[in-house]
C-alpha positions as CSV (number, residue, x, y, z in Angstrom):
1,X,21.2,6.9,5.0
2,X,24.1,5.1,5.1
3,X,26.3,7.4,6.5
4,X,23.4,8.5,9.4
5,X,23.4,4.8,10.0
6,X,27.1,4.6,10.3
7,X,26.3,7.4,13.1
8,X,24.1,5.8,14.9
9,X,25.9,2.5,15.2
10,X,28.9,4.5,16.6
11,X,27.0,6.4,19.2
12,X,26.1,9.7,17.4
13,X,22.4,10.6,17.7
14,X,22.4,13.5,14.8
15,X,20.1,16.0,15.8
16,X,20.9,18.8,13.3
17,X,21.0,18.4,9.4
18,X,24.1,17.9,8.6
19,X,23.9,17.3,5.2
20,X,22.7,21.0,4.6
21,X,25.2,23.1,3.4
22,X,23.4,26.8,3.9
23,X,21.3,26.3,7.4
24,X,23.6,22.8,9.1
25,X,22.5,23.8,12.4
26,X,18.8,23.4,11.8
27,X,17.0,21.0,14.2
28,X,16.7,17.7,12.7
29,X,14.1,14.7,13.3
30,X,15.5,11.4,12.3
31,X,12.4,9.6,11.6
32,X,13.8,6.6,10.3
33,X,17.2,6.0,12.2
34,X,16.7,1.9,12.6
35,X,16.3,2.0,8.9
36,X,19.6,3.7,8.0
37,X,21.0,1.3,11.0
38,X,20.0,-1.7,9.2
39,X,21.3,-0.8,5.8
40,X,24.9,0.1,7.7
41,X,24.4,-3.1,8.8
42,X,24.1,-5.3,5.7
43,X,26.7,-2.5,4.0
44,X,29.5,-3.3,6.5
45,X,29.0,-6.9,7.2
46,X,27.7,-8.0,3.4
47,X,28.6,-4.9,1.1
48,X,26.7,-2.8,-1.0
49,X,25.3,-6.0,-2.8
50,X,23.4,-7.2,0.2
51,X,21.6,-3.3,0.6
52,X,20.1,-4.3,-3.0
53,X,19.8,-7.7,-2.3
54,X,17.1,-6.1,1.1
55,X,15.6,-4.2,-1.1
56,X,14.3,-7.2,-3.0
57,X,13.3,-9.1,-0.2
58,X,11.3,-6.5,1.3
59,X,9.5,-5.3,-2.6
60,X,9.2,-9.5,-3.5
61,X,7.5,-9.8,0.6
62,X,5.2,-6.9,0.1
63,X,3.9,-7.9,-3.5
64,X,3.5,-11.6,-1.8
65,X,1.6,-10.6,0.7
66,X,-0.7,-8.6,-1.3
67,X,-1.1,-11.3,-3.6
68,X,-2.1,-13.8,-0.6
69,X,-4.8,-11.4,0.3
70,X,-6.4,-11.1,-2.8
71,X,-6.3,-14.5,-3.1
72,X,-8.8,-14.8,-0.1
73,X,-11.1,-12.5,-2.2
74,X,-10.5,-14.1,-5.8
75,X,-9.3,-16.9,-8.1
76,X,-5.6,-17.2,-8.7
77,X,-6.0,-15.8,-12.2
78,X,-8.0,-12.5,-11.4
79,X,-5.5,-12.2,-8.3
80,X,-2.6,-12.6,-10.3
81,X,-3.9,-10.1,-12.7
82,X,-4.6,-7.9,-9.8
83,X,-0.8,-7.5,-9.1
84,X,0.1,-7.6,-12.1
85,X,-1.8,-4.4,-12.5
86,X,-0.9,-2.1,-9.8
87,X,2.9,-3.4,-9.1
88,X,4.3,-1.2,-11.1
89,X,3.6,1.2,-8.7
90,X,5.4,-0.2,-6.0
91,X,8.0,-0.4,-8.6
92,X,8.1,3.4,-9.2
93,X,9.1,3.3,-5.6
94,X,11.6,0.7,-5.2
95,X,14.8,2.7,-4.5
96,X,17.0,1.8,-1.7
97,X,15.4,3.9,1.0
98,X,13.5,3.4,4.9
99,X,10.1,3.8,2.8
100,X,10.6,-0.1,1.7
101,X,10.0,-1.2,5.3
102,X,7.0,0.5,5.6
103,X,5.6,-0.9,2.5
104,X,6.6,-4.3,3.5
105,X,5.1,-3.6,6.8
106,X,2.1,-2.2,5.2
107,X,1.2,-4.9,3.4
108,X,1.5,-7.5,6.7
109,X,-0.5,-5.6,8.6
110,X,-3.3,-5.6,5.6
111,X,-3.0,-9.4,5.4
112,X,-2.8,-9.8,9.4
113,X,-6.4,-7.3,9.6
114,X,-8.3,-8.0,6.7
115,X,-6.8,-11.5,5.8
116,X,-7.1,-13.6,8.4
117,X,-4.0,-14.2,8.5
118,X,-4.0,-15.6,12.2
119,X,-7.7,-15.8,13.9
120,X,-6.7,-15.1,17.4
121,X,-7.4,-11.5,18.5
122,X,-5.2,-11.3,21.4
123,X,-2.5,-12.7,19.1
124,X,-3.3,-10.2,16.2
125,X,-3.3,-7.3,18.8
126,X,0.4,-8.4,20.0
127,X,1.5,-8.4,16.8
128,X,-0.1,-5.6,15.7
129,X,1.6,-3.7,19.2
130,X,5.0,-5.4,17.8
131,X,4.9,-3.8,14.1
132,X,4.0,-0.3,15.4
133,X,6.8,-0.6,17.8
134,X,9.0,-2.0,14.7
135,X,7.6,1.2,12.3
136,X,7.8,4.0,14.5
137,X,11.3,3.8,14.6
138,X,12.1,2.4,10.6
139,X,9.5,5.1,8.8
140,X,7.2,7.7,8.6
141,X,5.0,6.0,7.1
142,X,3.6,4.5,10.2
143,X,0.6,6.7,10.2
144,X,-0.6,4.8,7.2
145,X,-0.6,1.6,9.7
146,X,-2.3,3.9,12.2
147,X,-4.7,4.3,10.5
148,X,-5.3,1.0,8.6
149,X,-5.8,-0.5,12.6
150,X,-8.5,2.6,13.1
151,X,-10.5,1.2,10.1
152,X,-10.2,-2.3,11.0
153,X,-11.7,-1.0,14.6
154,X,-14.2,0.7,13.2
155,X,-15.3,-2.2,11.5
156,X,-15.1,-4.4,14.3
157,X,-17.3,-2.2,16.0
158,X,-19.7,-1.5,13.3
159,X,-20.0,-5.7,12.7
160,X,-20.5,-6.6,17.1
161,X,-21.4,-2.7,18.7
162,X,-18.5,-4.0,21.1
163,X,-17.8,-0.4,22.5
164,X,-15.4,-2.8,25.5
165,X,-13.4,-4.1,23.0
166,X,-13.0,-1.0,20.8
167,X,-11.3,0.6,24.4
168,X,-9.2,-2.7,25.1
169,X,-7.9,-2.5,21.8
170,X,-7.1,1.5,21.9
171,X,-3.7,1.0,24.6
172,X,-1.9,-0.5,21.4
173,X,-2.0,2.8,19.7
174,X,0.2,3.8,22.8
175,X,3.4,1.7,20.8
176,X,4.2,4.2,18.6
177,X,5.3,6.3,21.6
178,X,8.1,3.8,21.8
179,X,11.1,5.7,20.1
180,X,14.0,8.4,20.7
181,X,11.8,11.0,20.0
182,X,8.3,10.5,21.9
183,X,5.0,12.3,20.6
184,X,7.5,14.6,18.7
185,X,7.8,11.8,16.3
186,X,4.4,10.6,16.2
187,X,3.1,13.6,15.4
188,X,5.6,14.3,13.1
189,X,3.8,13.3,9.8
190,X,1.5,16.2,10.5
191,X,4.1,18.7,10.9
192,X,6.9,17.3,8.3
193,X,5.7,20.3,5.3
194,X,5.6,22.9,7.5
195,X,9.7,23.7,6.7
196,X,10.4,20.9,4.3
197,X,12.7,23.9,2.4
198,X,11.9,22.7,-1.2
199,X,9.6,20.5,-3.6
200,X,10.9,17.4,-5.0
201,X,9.7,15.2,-7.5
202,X,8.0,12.6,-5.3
203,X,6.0,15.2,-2.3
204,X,4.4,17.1,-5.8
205,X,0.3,15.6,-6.6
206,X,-0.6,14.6,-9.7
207,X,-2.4,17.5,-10.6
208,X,1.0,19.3,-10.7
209,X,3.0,16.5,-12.1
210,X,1.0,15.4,-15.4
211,X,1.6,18.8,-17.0
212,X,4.8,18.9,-16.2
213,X,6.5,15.6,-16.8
214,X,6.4,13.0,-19.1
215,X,6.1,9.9,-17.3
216,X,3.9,7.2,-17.8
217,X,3.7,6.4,-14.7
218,X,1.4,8.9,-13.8
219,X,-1.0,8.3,-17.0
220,X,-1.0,5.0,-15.9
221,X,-2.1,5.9,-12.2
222,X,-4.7,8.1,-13.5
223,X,-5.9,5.4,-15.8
224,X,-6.1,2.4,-13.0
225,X,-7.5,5.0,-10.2
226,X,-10.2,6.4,-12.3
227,X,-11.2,2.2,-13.4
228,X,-10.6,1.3,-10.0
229,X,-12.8,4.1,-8.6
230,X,-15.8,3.0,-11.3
231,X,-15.8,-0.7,-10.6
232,X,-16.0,0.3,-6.2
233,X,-18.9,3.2,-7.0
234,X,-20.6,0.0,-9.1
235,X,-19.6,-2.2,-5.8
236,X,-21.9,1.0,-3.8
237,X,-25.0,0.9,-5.8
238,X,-24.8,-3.0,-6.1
239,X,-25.0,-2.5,-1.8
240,X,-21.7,-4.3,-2.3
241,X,-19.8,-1.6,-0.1
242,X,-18.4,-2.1,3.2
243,X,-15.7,-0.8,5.5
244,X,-12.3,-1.6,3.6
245,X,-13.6,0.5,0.8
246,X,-12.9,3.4,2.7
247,X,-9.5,2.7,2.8
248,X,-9.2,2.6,-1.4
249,X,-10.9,6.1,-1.3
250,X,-8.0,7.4,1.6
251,X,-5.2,6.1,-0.2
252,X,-6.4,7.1,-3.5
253,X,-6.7,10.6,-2.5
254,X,-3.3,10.2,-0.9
255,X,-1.3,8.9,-4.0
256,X,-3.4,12.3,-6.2
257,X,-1.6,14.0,-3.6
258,X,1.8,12.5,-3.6
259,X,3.2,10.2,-5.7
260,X,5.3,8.9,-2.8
261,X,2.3,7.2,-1.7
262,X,1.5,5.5,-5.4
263,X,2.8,1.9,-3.6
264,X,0.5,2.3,-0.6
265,X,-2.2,2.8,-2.8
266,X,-1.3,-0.3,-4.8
267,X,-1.2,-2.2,-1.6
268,X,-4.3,-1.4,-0.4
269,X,-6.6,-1.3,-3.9
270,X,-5.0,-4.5,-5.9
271,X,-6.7,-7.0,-3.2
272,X,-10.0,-4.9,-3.5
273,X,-11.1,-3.1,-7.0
274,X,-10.3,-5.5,-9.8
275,X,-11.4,-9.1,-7.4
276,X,-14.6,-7.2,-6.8
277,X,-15.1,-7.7,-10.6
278,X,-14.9,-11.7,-9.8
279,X,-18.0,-11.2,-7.7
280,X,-20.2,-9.0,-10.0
281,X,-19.3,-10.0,-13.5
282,X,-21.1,-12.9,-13.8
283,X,-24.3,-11.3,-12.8
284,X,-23.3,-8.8,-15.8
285,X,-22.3,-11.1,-18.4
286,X,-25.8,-12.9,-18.7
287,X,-27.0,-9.7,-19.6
288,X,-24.4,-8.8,-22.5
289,X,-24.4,-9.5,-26.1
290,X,-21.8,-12.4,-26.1
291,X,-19.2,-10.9,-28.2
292,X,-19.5,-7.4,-26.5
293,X,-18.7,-9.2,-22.7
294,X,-16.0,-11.3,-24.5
295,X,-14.3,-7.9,-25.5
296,X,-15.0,-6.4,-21.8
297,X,-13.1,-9.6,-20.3
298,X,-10.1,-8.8,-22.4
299,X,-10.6,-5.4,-21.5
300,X,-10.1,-6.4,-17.7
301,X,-7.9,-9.3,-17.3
302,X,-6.1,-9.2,-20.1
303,X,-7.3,-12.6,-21.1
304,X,-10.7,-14.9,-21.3
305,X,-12.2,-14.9,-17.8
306,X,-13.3,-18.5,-18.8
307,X,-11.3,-21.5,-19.1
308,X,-10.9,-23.3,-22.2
309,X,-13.6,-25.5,-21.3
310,X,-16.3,-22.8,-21.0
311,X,-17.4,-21.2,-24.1
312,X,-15.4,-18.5,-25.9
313,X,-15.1,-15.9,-28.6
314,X,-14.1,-18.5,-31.4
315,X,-16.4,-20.7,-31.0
316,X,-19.3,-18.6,-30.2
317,X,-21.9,-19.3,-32.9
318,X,-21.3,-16.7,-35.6
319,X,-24.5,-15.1,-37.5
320,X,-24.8,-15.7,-40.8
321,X,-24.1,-12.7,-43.6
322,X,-26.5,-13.6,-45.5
């Protein structure tokens, strides 16, 4: 990336892969060029450090602004615990590469949608326009935000049967034709396995990767995704479903499929599965034996729901032996 940057910066436009020893002259589609220009960037003028030091920024602003969001949706504990629980996942994927944009990007456009993070519209569509026009060019990934925008239409339009504004908002989609490579790049995500050449680690689905390796990683994803998939199908029956459920089902089937889409699926689910419990765990509690919803709590959080002031385990009246 580095050196492609270095490239860039000097004028070259690679269009073959030249880093392939056996097939050099194959035609190449740099999908992330003003990525690799910004790490030459804060290489030349800051050193290597500084590349680290950007990766930080842009895992600490991602995690942030999930956390904000599920703050809208929960108490600062059960938020906290929230990201506690699925960062590791954006952790997994944390290496220096153009993929840490889009997470970062990811995650603002969840907050900007979903949040409220500004309340005009025409202000939310400008920006909206701005970060396609900003991810086209830094990551592949930009279909994710694609499609995030699609569901929050789809909402809109659900919520108001505004089939005007649904059209005035479509144009914005045109952004992402804003880069070297036209529809040739947005299409691209479709079309990237067709001669990807070999499987690595991080394209493989879980399916093929729990047999096979030994990290925990993936226990741990199957663990969370399988809880956070029986606390959203409680959500359903409860009539507590609505639109951004759909996106925890998409990127859920997307991480099973590749684990280079575990942090995307952290993103997306933290603010959702586990704060849902915040809104339907009271109604449960009240119909549990004491001790057994005590033990569920730890189970979930990690720590008494309550705070000290409410009634806990210890000093739960305790039933004679005799």
């Amino acid at each position: 990336h580095l050196k492609l940057g270095e490239m860039i910066v000097n004028g070259e436009f690679p269009k073959i892969n030249l880093f392939s020893y056996t097939n050099s002259n194959f035609p190449f589609l740099n999908h992330h060029w003003f990525s690799e220009v910004i790490f030459y960037w804060f290489f030349s003028l800051l050193g290597l450090q500084s590349v680290f030091a950007l990766k930080i920024v842009l895992v600490v602003t991602a995690v942030s602004l999930v956390f904000w969001l599920a703050l809208r949706k929960a108490n600062f504990f059960t938020a906290g615990m929230s990201v506690l629980i699925f960062t590791p996942f954006i952790a997994y994927r944390s290496s220096e590469r153009p993929e840490l944009f889009g997470f970062a990007l990811f995650a603002f456009l969840l907050a900007l949608l979903f949040g409220g993070l500004i309340k005009s519209r025409l202000k939310v569509y400008f920006l909206v326009f701005s970060v396609f026009v900003l991810w086209v060019n830094l990551h592949i990934s930009f279909v994710f935000g694609a499609a995030v925008f699609g569901f929050y239409l789809l909402r809109n339009f659900q919520k108001k049967r505004n089939f005007r504004g649904f059209l005035v908002a479509m144009p914005i989609f045109g952004a992402l034709l804003i880069n070297p490579h036209g529809l040739a790049q947005v299409l691209y995500p479709f079309r990237i396995f067709g001669n990807y050449g070999y499987k690595i680690v991080e394209n493989q689905s879980l399916f093929f990767l729990l047999p096979r390796l030994n990290d925990p990683i993936y226990f741990y994803f199957l663990a969370v995704s399988l809880l956070s998939f029986t606390i959203l199908t409680f959500c359903f029956f409860k009539k507590r479903f609505n639109f951004e459920f759909f996106l925890f089902f998409m990127f859920s089937g997307l991480a099973f499929l590749a684990a280079r889409n575990f942090a995307f699926f952290a993103c997306c689910c933290c603010c959702r599965a586990y704060c849902e419990v915040e809104n339907v765990w009271p109604k449960i509690k009240d119909k549990l034996d004491p001790y057994k919803a005590r033990a569920l709590e730890y189970l979930l959080w990690g720590k008494l729901y309550s705070l000290p002031n409410n009634l806990t385990f210890w000093n739960l009246p305790h039933q004679s032996l005799t």
